[in-house]
N, C-alpha and C positions, 0 to 999 in steps of 0.2 A: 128138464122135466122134473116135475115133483111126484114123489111116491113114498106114499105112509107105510111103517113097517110097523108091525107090531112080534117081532122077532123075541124080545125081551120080554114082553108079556108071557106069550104064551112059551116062552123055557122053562123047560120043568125043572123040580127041586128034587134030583137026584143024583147023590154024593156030589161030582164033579161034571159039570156040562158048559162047554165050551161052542159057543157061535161066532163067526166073524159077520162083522156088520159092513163094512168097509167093501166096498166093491173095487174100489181101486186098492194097490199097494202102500200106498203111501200117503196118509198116516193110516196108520190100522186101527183097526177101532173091535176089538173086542169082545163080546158079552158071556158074562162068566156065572154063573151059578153053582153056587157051594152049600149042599148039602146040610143041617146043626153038626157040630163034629167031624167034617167031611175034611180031608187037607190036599191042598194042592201041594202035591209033592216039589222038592226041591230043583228050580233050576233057573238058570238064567234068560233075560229079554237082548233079543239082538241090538235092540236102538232103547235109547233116553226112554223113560215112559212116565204115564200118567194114569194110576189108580184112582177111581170116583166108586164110593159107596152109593148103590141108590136104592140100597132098603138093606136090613137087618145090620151084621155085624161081624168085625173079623178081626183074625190075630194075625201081623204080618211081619214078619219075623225076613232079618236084615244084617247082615254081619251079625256083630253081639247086641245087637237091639231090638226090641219087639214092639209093634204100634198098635195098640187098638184103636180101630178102625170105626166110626159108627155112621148112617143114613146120612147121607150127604156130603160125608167127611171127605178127602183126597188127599192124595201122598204122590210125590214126582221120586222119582228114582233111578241111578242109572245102569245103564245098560252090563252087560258081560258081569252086575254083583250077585251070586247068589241068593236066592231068597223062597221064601215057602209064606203060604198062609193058611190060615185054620181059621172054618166056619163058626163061630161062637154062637150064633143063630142061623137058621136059612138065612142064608144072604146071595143078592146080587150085587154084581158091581163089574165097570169098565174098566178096560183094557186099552187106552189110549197112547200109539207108540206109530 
């Protein structure tokens, strides 16, 4: 069966908002909204994962590394590393793991 979501659309821009899109467990599929300045606090992903920008902008910060992030961009990462990110703009962006 096919069914359109518009979940990511209509997520609001405030501070930190978190949707899972994924009906099944596995892969998970994430949708994350971050706030100008808003930061996802420090923690770790249970499995491998796959960050996709799909609009504004972010600082994602990795061991001693930091990535700026921009609309379309993507970063793969793995699991159990500590990591944080900071909205640089209202930004969305996926959680693929």
């Amino acid at each position: 069966m096919y069914q359109k979501d518009d979940t990511i659309l209509r997520q609001p821009m405030d501070q930190l908002q978190i949707r899972r899109l994924s009906v099944e467990n596995t892969p998970e599929v994430l949708s994350i909204s971050l706030e100008k300045a808003a930061v996802f606090p420090e923690h770790v992903s249970p499995r491998d994962a796959l960050l996709v920008v799909l609009e504004g902008s972010i600082d994602f910060q990795i061991r001693d590394a930091s990535y700026r992030l921009d609309r379309l961009e993507a970063l793969r990462f793995e699991r159990d590393t500590p990591h944080r990110v900071t909205a640089c703009t209202d930004s969305k962006f996926l959680i693929i793991r």
